[in-house]
C-alpha positions as CSV (number, residue, x, y, z in Angstrom):
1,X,-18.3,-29.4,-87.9
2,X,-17.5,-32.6,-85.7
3,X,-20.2,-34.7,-86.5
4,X,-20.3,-36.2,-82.6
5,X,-22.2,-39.3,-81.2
6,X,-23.5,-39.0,-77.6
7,X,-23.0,-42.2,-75.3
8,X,-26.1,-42.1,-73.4
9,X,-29.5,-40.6,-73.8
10,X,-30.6,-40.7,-69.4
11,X,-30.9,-37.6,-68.0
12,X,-27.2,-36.1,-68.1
13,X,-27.0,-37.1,-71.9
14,X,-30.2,-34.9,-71.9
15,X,-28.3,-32.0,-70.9
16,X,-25.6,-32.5,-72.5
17,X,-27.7,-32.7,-75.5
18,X,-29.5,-29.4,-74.8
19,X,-25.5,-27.7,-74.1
20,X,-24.7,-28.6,-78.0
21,X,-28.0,-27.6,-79.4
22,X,-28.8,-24.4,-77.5
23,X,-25.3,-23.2,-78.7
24,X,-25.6,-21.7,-81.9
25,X,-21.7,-20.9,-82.6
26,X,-20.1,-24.4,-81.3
27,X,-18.9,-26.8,-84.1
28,X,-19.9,-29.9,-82.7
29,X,-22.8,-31.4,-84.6
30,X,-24.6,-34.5,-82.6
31,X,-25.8,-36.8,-85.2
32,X,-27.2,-39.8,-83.0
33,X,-26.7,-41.5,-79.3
34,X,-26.6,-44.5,-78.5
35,X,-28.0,-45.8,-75.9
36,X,-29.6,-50.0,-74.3
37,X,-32.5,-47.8,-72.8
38,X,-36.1,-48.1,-75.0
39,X,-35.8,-44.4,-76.2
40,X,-35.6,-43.7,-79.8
41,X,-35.5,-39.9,-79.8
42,X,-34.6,-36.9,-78.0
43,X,-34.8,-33.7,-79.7
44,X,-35.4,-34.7,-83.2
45,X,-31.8,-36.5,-82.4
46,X,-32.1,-40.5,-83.0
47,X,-31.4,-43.1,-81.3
48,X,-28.7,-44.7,-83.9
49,X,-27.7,-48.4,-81.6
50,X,-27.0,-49.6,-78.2
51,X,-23.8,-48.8,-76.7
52,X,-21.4,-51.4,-77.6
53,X,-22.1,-50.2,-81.3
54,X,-19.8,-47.6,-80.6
55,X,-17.6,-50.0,-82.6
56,X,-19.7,-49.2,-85.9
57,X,-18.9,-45.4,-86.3
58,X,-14.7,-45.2,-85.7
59,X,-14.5,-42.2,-88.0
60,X,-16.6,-40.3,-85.4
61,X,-16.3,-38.4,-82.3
62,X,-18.2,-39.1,-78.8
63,X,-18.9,-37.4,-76.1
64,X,-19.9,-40.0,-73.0
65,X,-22.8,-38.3,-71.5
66,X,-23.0,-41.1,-68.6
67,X,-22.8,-40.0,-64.6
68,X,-21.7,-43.1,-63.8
69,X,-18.5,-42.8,-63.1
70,X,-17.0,-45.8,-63.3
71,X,-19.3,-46.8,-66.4
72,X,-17.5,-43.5,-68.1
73,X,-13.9,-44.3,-67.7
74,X,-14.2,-48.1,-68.8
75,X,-16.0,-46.2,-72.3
76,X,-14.0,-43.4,-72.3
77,X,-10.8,-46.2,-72.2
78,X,-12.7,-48.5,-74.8
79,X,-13.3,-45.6,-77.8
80,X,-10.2,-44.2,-76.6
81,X,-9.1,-40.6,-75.4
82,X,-8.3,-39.0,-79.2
83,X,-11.9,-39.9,-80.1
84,X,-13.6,-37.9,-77.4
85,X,-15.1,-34.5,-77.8
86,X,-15.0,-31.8,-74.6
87,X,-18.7,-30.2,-74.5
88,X,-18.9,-26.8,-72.7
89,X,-21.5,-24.9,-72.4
90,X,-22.3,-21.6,-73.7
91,X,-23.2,-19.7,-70.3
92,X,-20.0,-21.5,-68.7
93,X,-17.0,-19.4,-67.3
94,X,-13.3,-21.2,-68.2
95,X,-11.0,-19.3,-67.4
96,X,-7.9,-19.3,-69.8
97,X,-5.0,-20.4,-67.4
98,X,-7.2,-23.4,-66.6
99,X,-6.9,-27.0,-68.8
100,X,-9.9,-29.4,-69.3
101,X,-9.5,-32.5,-70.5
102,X,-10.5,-34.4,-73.2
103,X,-14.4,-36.0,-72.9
104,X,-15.5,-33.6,-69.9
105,X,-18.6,-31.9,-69.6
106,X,-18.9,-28.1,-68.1
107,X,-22.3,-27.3,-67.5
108,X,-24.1,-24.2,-67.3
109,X,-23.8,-21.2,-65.4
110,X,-20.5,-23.1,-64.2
111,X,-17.1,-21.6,-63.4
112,X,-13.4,-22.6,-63.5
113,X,-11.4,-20.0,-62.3
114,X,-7.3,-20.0,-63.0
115,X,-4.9,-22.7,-62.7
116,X,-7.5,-25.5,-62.3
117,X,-6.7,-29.0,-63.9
118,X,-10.1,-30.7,-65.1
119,X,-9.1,-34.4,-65.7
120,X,-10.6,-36.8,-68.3
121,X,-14.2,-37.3,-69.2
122,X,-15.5,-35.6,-65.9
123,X,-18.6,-33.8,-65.7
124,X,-18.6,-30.5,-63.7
125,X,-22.4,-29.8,-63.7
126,X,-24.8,-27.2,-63.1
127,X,-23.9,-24.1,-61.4
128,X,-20.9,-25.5,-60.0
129,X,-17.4,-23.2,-59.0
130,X,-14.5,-24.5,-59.2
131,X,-12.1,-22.1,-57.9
132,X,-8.1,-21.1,-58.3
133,X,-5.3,-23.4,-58.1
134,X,-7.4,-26.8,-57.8
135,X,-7.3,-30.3,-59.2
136,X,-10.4,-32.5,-60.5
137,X,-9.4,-35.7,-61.1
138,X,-10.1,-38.2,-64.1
139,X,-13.6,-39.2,-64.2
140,X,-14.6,-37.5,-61.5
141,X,-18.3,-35.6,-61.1
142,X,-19.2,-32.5,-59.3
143,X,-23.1,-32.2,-59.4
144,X,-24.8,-29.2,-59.4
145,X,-24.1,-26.1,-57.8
146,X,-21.1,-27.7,-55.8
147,X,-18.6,-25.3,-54.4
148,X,-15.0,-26.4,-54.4
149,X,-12.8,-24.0,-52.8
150,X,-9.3,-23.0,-53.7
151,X,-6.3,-25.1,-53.5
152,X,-8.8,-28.3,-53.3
153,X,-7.6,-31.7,-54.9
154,X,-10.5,-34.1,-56.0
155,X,-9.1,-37.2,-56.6
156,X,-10.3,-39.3,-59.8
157,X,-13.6,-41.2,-60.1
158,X,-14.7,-39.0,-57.2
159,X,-18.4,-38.1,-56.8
160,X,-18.8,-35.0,-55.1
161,X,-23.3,-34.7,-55.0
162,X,-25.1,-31.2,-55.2
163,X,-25.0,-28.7,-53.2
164,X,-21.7,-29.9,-51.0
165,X,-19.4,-27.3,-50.4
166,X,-15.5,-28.1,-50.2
167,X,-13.8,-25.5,-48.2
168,X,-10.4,-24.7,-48.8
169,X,-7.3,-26.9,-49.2
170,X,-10.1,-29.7,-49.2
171,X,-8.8,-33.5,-50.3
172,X,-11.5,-35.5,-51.5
């Protein structure tokens, strides 16, 4: 098991959460999150510090469940690439001729179809298809149920909000 922290406890480290729990056969274990908000439990899962203690638990692995793009890189820079843990979800599609980087989230009922690139510590959320032959930049964010058409290029720290629809050869 990789005992795993989560970085935020809002509403996408909510999801996120329920991703790792409602998945019976992943080995990733959350055993806290840390978080500055007042909440002290979500799931039976503590609250274990605020943020910065990330600091506190260097034999561990995070995942940083944070929209906030530019709020997840700085982390995701901070505890460092090698330290972060990819969460998928169970009813995802990924297709096998398609990378995802280290730290992103693919949420459910989401696919990646062949040849995609999924940067660093992005979130590809809800419902979202991502089809052939694109490129989703580091720290990027596709909410829910986006549509990004084949041969697109999303460029990093991009937010791309629900329900848009890239056609296409889009550049975003």
């Amino acid at each position: 098991m990789i005992e795993t922290i989560l970085v935020g406890a809002g509403g996408h480290g909510k999801v996120v959460l329920d991703a790792v729990l409602s998945n019976m056969n992943t080995n990733i274990k959350i055993i806290g999150f840390l978080d500055d908000g007042e909440i002290e439990e979500i799931a039976g899962i503590k609250k274990i510090g605020n943020i910065r203690d990330y600091i506190k638990y260097k034999d561990k692995k995070f995942h940083i469940a944070i929209g906030n793009n530019v709020l997840r890189e700085k982390l995701s820079k901070e505890i460092g690439e090698n330290n972060l843990v990819t969460i998928i979800h169970k009813t995802a599609y990924v297709s096998s001729m398609s990378n995802v980087g280290k730290g992103s989230y693919i949420g459910a009922m989401t696919a990646i179809n062949p040849q995609c690139e999924i940067g660093k510590s992005c979130i590809i959320n809800t419902g979202t298809i991502v089809e052939h032959d694109c490129y989703i930049g580091d720290y990027s964010h596709l909410s829910y149920r986006v549509l990004v058409g084949s041969e697109s290029k999303v460029l990093s720290r991009t937010m791309v909000e629900m329900g848009k629809i890239l056609e296409r050869n889009s550049n975003v």
